[in-house]
GUNU-59247 format. One record per residue (C-alpha): residue in three letters; z negated, y, x. Coordinates in steps of 0.02 Angstrom, whole numbers, plus 50000, padded with zeros to 5 digits. Layout:
# residues N
ALAZYX/...
//
This chain:
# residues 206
UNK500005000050000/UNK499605011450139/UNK501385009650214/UNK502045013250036/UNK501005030450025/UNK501625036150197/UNK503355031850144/UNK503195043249983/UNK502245056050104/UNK503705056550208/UNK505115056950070/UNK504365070449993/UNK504035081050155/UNK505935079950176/UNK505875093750018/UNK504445101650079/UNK503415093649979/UNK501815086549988/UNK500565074449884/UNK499085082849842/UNK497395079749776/UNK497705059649811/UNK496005053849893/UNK496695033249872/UNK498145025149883/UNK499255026749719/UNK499575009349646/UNK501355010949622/UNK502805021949637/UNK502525029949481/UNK501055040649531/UNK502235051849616/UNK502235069749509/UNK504215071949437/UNK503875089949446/UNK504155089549637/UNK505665077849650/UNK507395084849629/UNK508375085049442/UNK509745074749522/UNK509835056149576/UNK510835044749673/UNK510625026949641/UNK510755012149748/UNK511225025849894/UNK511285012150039/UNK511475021850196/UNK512275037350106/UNK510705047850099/UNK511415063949992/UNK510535081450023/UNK509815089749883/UNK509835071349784/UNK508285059649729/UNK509145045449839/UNK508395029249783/UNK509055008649840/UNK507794993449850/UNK508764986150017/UNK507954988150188/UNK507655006050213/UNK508815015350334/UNK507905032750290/UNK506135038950256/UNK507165048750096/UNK507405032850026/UNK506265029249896/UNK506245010049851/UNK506615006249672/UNK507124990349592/UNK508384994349462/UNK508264980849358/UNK506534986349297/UNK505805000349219/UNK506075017749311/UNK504645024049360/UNK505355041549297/UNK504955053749159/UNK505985051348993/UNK507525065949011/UNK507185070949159/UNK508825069249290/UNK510165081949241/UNK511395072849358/UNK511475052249406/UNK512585045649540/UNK513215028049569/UNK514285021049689/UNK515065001849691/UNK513384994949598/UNK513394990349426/UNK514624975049483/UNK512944968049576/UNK512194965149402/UNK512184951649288/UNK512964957049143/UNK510984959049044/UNK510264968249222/UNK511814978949192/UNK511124983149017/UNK509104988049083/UNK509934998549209/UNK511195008749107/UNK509935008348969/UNK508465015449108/UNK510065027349166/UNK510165034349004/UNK508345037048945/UNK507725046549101/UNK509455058749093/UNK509255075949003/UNK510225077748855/UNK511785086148902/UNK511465077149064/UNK513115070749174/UNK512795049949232/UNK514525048849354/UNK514635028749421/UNK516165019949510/UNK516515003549524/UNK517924989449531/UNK518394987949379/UNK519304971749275/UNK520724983649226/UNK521044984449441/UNK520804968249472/UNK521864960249363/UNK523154976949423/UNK523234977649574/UNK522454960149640/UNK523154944349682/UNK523794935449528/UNK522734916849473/UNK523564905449359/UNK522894887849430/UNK521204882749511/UNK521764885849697/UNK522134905749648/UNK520814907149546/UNK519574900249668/UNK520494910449815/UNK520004925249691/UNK518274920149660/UNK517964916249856/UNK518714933549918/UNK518524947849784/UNK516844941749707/UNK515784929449809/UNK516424937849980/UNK515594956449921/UNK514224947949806/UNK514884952849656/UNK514444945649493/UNK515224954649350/UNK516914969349329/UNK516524979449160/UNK518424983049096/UNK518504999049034/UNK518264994948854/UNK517094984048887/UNK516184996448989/UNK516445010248849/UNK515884999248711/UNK514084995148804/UNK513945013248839/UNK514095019948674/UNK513025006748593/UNK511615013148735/UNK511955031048655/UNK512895040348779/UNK513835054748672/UNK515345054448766/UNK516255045448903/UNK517685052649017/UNK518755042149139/UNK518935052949288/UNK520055052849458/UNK519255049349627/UNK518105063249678/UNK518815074349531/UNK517415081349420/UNK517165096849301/UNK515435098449380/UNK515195104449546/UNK513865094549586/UNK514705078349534/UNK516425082549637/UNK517025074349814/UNK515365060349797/UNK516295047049822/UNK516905040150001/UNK517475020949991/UNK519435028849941/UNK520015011950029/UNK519715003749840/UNK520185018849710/UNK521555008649665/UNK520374994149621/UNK518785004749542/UNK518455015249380/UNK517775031749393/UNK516705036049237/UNK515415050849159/UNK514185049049048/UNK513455062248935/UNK511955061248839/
//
């Protein structure tokens, strides 16, 4: 627990920020105070630590402004409190049901009239631009190679993806180009352009 305190101690210094009155160890993540963490998160950030951005990933840290979340639980986060989400190549990590806590968590700690921007391979790419599989030896070549090789487990299509979203709640949802955004905060994120061709680029209002 102590290691877990210093680690918050040091995210939060990053901001300028500091824990106060705390005379134990807090029990869990969510003892940190949302008023001094930033209105904007990146998920599952991996080494891409973004300035200005809540970055938050449950692998082995690479940065003391990683806070460790596991995000197929509960968020340890206020109810509408991000105004802007971030993900990059996750949500095709997740069984589809993990997929639904997440997006569901995604949704009830955003602001309403708050942006959630993800990308990720998407069916409608695959089955575009990939090899084609129309016997067991393609179709395990695909399996092996575009799913098992990066640890994927399931590619949302884009109705698919659209129909889950809407049933969360999300108000509206706008297919976007790589890096293009009509919010300035939410432009140029992405940096894996090697796979546009192959990924969906999505926002999500509340």
């Amino acid at each position: 627990m102590l290691i877990l305190k210093n680690s918050i101690k040091r995210l939060l210094a990053l901001f300028g920020w500091k824990l106060k009155g705390i005379s134990k160890v807090p029990k869990a993540v969510t003892d940190i105070d949302d008023s001094i963490i930033p209105k904007k998160v990146n998920y599952a950030c991996g080494k891409i630590v973004m300035e200005g951005w809540l970055n938050v990933d449950i692998a082995a840290k690479t940065s003391d402004a990683i806070l460790l979340v596991d995000l197929t639980e509960k968020q340890p986060f206020k109810n509408n409190f991000f105004e802007f989400s971030f993900c990059e190549d996750f949500i095709e990590h997740f069984s589809q049901p993990d997929s639904f806590i997440f997006l569901s968590e995604a949704y009830r700690t955003l602001k309403p009239g708050g942006v959630f921007r993800l990308s990720f391979p998407c069916l409608d790419g695959q089955c575009l631009h990939g090899p084609k599989f129309s016997d067991y030896e393609s179709a395990k070549t695909v399996k092996d190679e575009f799913y098992e090789a990066y640890g994927h487990v399931h590619l949302y299509s884009k109705q698919e993806f659209e129909q889950v979203c809407k049933h969360i709640g999300f108000c509206n949802l706008e297919f976007k180009e790589f890096g293009e955004s009509d919010h300035p905060e939410l432009q140029s994120l992405e940096w894996r352009d090697h796979v546009k061709h192959y990924n969906a680029y999505v926002e999500l209002t509340k």
